[in-house]
C-alpha positions as CSV (number, residue, x, y, z in Angstrom):
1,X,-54.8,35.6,-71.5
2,X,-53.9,31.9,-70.6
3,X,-57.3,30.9,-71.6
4,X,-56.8,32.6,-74.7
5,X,-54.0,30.9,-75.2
6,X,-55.3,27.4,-74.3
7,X,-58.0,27.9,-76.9
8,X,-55.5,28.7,-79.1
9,X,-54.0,25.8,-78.7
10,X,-56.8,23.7,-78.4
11,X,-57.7,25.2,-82.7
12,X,-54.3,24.1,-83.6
13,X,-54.4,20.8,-82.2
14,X,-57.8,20.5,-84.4
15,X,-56.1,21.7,-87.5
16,X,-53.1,19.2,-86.5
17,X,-55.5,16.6,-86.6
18,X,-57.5,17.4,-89.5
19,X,-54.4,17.7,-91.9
20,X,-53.0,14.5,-90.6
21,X,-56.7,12.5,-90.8
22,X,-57.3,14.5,-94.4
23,X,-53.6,13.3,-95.7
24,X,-53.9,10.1,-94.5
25,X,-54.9,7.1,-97.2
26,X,-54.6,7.0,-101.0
27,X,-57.8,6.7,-102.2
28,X,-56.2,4.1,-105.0
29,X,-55.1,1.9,-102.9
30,X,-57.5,-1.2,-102.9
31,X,-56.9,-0.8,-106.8
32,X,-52.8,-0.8,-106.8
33,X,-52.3,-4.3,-107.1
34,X,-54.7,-4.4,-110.2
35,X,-53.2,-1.4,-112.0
36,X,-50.0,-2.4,-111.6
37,X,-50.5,-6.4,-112.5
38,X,-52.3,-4.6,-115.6
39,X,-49.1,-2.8,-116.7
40,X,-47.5,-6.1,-117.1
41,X,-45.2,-5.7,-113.2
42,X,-44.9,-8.8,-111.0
43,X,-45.5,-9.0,-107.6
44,X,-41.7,-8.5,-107.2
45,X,-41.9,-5.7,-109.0
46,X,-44.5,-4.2,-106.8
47,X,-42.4,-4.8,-104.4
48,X,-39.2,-3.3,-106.3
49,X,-41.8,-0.4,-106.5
50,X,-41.9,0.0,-103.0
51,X,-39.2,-0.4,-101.6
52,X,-37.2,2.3,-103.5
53,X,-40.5,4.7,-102.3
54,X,-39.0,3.9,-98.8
55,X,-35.2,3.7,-99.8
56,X,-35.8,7.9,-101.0
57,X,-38.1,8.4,-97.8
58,X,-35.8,6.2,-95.4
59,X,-32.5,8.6,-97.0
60,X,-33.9,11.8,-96.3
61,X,-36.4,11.3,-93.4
62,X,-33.9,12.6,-90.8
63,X,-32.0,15.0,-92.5
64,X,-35.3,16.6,-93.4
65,X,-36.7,16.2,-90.2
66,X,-33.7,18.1,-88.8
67,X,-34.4,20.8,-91.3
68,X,-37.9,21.1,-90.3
69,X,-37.1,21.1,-86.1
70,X,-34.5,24.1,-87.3
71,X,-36.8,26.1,-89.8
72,X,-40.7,25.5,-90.1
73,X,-42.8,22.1,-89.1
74,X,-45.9,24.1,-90.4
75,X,-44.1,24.4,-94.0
76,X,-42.7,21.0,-93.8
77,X,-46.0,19.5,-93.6
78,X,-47.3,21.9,-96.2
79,X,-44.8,21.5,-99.0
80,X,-44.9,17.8,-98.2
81,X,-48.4,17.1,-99.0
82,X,-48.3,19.1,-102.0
83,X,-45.1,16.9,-103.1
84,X,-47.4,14.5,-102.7
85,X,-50.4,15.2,-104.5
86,X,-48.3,16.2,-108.0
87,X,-46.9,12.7,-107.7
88,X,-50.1,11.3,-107.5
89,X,-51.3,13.2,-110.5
90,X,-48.1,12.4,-112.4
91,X,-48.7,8.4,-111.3
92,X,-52.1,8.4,-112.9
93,X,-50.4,8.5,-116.6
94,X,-47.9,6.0,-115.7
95,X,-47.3,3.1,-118.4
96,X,-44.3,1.8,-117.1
97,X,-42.8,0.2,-114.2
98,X,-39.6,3.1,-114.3
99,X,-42.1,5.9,-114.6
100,X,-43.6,4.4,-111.5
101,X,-40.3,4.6,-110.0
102,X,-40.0,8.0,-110.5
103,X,-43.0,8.7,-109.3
104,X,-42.6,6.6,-106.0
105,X,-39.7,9.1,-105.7
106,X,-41.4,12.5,-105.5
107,X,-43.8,10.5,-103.1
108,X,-41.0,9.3,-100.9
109,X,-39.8,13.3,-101.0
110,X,-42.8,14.5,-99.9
111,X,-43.7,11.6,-97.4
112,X,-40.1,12.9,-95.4
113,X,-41.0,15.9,-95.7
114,X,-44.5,16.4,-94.2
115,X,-43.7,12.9,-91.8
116,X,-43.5,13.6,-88.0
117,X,-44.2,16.8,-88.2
118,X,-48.4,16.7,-87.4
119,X,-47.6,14.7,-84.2
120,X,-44.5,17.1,-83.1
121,X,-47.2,19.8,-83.5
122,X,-50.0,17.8,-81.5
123,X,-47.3,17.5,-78.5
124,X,-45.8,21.1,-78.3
125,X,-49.2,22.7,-78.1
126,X,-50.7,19.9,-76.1
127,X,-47.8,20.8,-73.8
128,X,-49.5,24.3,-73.8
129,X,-52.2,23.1,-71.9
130,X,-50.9,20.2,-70.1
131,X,-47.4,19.0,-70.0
132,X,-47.9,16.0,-68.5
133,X,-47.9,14.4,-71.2
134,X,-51.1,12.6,-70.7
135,X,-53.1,15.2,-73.2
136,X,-50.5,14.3,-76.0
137,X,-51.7,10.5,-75.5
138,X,-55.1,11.2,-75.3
139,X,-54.7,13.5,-78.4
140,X,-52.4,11.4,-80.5
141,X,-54.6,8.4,-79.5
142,X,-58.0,10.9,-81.2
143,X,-55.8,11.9,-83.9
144,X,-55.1,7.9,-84.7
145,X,-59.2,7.2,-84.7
146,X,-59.6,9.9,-87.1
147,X,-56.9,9.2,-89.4
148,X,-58.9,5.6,-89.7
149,X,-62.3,7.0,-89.9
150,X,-60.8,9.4,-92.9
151,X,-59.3,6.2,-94.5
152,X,-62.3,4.3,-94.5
153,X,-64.2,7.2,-96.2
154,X,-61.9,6.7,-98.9
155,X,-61.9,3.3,-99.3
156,X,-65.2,3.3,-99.6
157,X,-64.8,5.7,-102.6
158,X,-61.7,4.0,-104.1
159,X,-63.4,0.7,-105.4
160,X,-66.4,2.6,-107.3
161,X,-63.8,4.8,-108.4
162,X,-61.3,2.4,-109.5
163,X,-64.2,0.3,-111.0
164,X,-65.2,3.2,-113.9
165,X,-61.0,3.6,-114.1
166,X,-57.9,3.2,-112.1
167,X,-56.1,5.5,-113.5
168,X,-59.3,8.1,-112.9
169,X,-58.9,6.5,-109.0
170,X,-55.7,7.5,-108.4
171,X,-55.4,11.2,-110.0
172,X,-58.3,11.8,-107.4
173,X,-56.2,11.0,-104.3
174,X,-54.1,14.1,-104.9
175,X,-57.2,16.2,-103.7
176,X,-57.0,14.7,-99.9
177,X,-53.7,16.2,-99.8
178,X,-54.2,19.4,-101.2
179,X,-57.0,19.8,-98.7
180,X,-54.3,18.9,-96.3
181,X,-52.0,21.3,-97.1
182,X,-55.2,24.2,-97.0
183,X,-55.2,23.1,-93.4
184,X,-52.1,23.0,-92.8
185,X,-51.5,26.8,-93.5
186,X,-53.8,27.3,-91.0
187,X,-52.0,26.1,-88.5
188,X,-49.8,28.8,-86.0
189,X,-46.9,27.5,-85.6
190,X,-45.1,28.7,-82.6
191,X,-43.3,25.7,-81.6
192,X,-39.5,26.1,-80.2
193,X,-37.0,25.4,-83.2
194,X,-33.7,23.4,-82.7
195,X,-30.8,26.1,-82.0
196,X,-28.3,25.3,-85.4
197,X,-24.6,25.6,-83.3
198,X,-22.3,24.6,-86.2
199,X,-21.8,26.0,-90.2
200,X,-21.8,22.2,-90.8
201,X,-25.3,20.6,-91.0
202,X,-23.8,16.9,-91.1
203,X,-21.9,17.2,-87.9
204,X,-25.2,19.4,-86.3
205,X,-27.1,15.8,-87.2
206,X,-24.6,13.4,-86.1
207,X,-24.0,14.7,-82.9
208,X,-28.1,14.8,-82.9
209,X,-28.7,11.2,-83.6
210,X,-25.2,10.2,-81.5
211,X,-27.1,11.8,-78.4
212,X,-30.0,10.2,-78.8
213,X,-29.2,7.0,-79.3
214,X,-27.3,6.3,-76.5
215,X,-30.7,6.2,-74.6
216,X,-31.1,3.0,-74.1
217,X,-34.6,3.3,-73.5
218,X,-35.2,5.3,-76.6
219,X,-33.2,2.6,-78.5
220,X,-35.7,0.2,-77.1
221,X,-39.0,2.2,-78.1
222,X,-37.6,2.8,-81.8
223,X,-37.3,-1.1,-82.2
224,X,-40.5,-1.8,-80.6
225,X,-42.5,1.0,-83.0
226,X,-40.4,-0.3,-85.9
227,X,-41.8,-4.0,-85.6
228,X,-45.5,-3.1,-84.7
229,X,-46.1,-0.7,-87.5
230,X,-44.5,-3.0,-90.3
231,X,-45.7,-6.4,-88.8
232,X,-49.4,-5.5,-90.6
233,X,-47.7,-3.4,-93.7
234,X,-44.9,-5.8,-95.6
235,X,-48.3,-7.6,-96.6
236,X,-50.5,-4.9,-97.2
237,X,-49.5,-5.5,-101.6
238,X,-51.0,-9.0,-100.7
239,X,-54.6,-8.2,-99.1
240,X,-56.6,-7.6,-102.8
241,X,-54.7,-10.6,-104.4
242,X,-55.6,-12.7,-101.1
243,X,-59.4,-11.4,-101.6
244,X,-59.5,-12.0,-105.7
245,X,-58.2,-15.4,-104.6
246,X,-60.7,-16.6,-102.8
247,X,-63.8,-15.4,-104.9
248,X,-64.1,-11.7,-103.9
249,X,-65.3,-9.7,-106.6
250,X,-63.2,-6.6,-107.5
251,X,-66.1,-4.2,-108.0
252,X,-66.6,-5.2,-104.1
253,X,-63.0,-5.7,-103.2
254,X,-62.9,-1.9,-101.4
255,X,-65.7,-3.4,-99.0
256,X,-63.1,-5.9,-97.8
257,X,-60.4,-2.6,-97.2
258,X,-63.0,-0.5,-95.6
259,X,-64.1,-3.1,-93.3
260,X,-60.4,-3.4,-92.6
261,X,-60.1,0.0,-91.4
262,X,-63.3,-0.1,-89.2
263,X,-61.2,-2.7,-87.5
264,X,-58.4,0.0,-87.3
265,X,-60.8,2.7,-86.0
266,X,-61.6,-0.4,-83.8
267,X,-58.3,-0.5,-82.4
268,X,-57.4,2.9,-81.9
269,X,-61.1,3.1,-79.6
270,X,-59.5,0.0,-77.8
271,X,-56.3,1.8,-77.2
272,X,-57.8,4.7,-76.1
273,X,-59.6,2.8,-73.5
274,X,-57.3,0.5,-72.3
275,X,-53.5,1.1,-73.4
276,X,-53.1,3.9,-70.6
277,X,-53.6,0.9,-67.5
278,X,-51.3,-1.5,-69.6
279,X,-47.0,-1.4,-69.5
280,X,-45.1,-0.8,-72.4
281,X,-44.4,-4.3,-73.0
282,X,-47.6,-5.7,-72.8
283,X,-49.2,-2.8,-75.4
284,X,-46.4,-4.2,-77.8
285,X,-47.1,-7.9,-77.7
286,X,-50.8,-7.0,-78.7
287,X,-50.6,-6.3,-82.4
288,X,-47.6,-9.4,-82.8
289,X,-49.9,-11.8,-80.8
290,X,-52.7,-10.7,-83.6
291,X,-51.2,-11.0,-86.7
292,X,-49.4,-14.2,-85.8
293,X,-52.5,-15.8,-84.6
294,X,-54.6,-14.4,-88.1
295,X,-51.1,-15.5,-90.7
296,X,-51.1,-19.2,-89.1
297,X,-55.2,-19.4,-89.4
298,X,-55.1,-18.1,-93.1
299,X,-52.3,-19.9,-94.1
300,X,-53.3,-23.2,-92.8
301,X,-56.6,-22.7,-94.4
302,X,-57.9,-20.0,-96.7
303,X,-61.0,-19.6,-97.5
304,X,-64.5,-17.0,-98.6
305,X,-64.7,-17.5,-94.4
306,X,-61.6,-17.1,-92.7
307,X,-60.6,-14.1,-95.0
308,X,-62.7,-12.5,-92.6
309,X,-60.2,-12.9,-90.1
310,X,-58.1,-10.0,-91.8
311,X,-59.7,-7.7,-89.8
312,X,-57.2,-8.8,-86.7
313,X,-54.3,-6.8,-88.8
314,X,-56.7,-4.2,-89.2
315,X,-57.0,-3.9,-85.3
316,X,-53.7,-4.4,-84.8
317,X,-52.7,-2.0,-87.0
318,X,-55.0,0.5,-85.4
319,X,-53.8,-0.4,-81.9
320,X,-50.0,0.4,-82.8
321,X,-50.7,3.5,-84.5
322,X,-52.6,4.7,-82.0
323,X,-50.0,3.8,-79.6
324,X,-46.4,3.1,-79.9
325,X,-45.2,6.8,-81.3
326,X,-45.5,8.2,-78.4
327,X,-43.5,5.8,-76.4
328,X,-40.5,7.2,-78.8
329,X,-41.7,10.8,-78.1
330,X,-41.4,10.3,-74.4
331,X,-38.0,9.9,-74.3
332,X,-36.8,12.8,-76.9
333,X,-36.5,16.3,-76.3
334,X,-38.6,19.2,-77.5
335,X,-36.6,20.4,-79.9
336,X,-35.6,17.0,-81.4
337,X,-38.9,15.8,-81.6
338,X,-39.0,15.8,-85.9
339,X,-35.3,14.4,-86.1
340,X,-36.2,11.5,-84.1
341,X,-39.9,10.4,-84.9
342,X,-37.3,10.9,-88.2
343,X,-34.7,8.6,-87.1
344,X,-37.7,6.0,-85.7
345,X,-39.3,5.9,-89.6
346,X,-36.2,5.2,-90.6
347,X,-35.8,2.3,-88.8
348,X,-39.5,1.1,-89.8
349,X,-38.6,1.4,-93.5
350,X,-35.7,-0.4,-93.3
351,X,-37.4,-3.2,-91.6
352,X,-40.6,-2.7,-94.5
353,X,-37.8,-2.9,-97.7
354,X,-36.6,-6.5,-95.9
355,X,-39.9,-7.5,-95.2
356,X,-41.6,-6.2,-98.2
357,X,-39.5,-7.8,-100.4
358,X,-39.5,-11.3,-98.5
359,X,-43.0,-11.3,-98.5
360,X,-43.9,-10.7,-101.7
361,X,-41.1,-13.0,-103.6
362,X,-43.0,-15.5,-101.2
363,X,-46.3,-14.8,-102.5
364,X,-44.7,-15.1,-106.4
365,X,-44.2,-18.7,-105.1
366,X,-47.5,-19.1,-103.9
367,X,-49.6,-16.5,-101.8
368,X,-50.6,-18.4,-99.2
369,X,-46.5,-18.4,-98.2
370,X,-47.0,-14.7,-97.7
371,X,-48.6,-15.2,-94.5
372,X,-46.1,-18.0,-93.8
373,X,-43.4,-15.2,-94.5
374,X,-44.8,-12.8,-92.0
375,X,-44.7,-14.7,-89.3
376,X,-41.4,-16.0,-89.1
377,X,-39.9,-12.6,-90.3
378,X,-41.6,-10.6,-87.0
379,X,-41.8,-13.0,-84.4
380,X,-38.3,-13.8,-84.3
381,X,-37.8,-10.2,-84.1
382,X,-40.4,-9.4,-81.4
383,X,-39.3,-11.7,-78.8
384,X,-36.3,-9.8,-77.7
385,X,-37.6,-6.4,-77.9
386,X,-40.4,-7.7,-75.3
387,X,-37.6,-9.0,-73.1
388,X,-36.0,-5.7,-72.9
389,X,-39.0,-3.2,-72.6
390,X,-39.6,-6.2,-69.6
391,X,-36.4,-5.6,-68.0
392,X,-36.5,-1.6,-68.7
393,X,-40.1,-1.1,-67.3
């Protein structure tokens, strides 16, 4: 029976993966910037864009977080990715910047809907087999590697895509996340639910997030996530305009993406192999050090060469994704594990809408200052947060 059971798990924890990997890019994404420059938006607009996407996402992460640790993760995920995938459909007729909005809106729905649920799977029936902990890291780490691998298979398809029609381009990345969603039915969902005490959901959540963030240590690992995941994503709007800028073709521009996420799958290998004999601290500084060394090069000089040097924020972004979830996951209980991957998204996209915005108005300017902007918007912020995950290890 317990091997029965650990096989069990060991299917689920494959499913987990292969909805997460499946949902993970938007095939349209090396041809955004294009389509949306070709509806007339500036790069503040794009930005504008964005950041309401995360405003709707940031709003309703937790309390739908909380919903899904009380009712269903499996459906969560599901209805999330389906959310998702109309939007994307809906997006491919846009021909205005406010039908964009509204369609950034049903994306940010979905995105808090099916968000944090695939890793609170991974680590309940991880748990099943080994509640260590150390299985979770090892599969969260594999489930990071896959979700690049995925991405890069889509990349590669998003430029010749894009190229015949962007509109064509992005209509097609709503079938990733309807395959998700197939998967994600498939998925048994035993996991223990979060025991609803009060008639009053708002008081249920309050006390929820009042608990938890009196952890120091937890306060600590949300900060720390926060600033790794956005330091390589306020410029992502940024990485086609900085390859069209210095001579790179845009029937070829997805080349320049795809070899960014090898350099993710890159980093996730690297942080399989090495993050588990580092400290908490030192797996932080990694991805800051990266992009802070790759923003001064590129700014001071950018060129056909040193563009090539983009594929540090790919590896950095890899590393983190690969890695600094869990820290957060470590210090929440089982049946608050949703709320508060919830409550740690919510602090990355309020960091993204500052840094988003900041570092696109820079590159209105001129885009070289976007790189300018990233580093003196992160580093500042980094420094303490290393001191404290110092003095807390």
């Amino acid at each position: 029976m317990q091997k029965k059971n650990q096989n069990t798990a060991f299917r689920n924890m494959r499913l987990v993966i292969m909805e997460s990997a499946t949902t993970a890019a938007l095939l349209s994404v090396p041809i955004m910037t294009p389509f949306y420059l070709g509806l007339g938006l500036s790069q503040e607009e794009i930005a504008l864009s964005q950041m309401i996407f995360t405003v709707v996402a940031m709003v309703l992460n937790v309390p739908l977080g909380w919903l899904a640790d009380c009712f269903s993760r499996k459906w969560a995920n599901v209805l999330g990715d389906l959310l998702v995938a109309l939007a994307l459909l809906l997006y491919s007729t846009a021909q205005s910047f406010w039908f964009i909005v509204f369609c950034e809106v049903l994306c940010g729905i979905g995105t808090a809907l099916s968000q944090g649920v695939d890793s609170t799977l991974l680590k309940h029936f991880a748990a099943k087999v080994d509640d260590s902990g150390y299985l979770f890291r090892k599969k969260y780490a594999k489930m990071a590697s896959w979700k690049q691998i995925a991405t890069l298979f889509i990349m590669l398809l998003g430029g010749p895509i894009g190229a015949i029609s962007f509109r064509l381009a992005i209509a097609v990345s709503a079938a990733p996340m309807i395959v998700g969603a197939f998967f994600g039915l498939l998925v048994d969902d035993d996991s223990e639910k979060l025991e609803i005490t009060s008639k009053n959901p708002f008081k249920e959540m309050r006390e929820l997030l009042r608990r938890n963030i009196s952890n120091s240590k937890l306060r600590t690992s949300i900060a720390a996530y926060a600033i790794a995941r956005e330091v390589t994503h306020g410029i992502i709007w940024c990485f086609t305009p900085l390859m069209l800028y210095v001579g790179v073709p845009l029937a070829i521009v997805s080349i320049g993406w795809a070899i960014n996420y090898i350099a993710a799958y890159l980093g996730t290998r690297l942080a399989r192999r090495f993050a588990r004999k580092m400290q908490d601290w030192q797996i932080f500084i990694i991805p800051i050090a990266l992009v802070a060394f790759t923003s001064a090069v590129l700014f001071i000089r950018l060129t056909p060469l040193t563009i090539g040097l983009y594929f540090l924020f790919g590896l950095a972004q890899g590393w983190s994704s690969a890695t600094m979830m869990p820290m957060v996951k470590e210090h929440v209980r089982p049946t608050e594990q949703s709320s508060m991957e919830s409550l740690a998204r919510v602090a990355s996209q309020l960091l993204y809408i500052g840094a988003v915005w900041i570092i696109n108005r820079a590159a209105d300017i001129e885009l070289r200052y976007a790189l300018l902007a990233t580093i003196l918007f992160f580093v500042p912020l980094a420094i303490p947060v290393v001191i404290k995950m110092r003095k807390e290890a």
